[in-house]
Residue, then its C-alpha position, 0 to 999 in steps of 0.5 A: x490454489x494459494x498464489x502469495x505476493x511476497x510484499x505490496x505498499x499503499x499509500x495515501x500522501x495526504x494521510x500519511x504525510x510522505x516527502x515529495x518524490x522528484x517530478x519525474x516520479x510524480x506517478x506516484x503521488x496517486x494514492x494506492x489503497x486496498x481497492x486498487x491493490x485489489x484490482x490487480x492481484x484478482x486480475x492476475x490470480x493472487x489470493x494472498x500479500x503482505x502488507x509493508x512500509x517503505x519509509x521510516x515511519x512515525x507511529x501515527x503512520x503506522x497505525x494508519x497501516x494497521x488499520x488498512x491490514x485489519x479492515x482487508x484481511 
């Protein structure tokens, strides 16, 4: 069966530059790439998502995401 998440984000600070959250959000300074994204969506029966950006993003950040959505689909 076909079971779509309607979005997910990844995220790398390092590569992808992204302004500092506030402490409390600090959690999310972690890196989320494909590999853990795949985690848990095989955990949860998941075959399929979209891929999307959170911030405004420059066209270097993009790229990024165009990479990672090439290299996983």
């Amino acid at each position: 069966m076909l079971v779509i998440d309607s979005h997910h984000h990844l995220w790398d600070w390092d590569i992808l530059g992204l302004p500092d959250f506030p402490p409390e959000m600090e959690i999310l300074k972690a890196a989320h790439l494909p590999q853990d994204f795949k985690k848990e969506i095989d955990a949860v029966g998941v075959t399929a998502s979209v891929l999307v950006g959170g911030y405004p993003l420059s066209y270097s950040q993009h790229q990024w995401y165009f990479e990672i959505g090439r290299a996983h689909v």
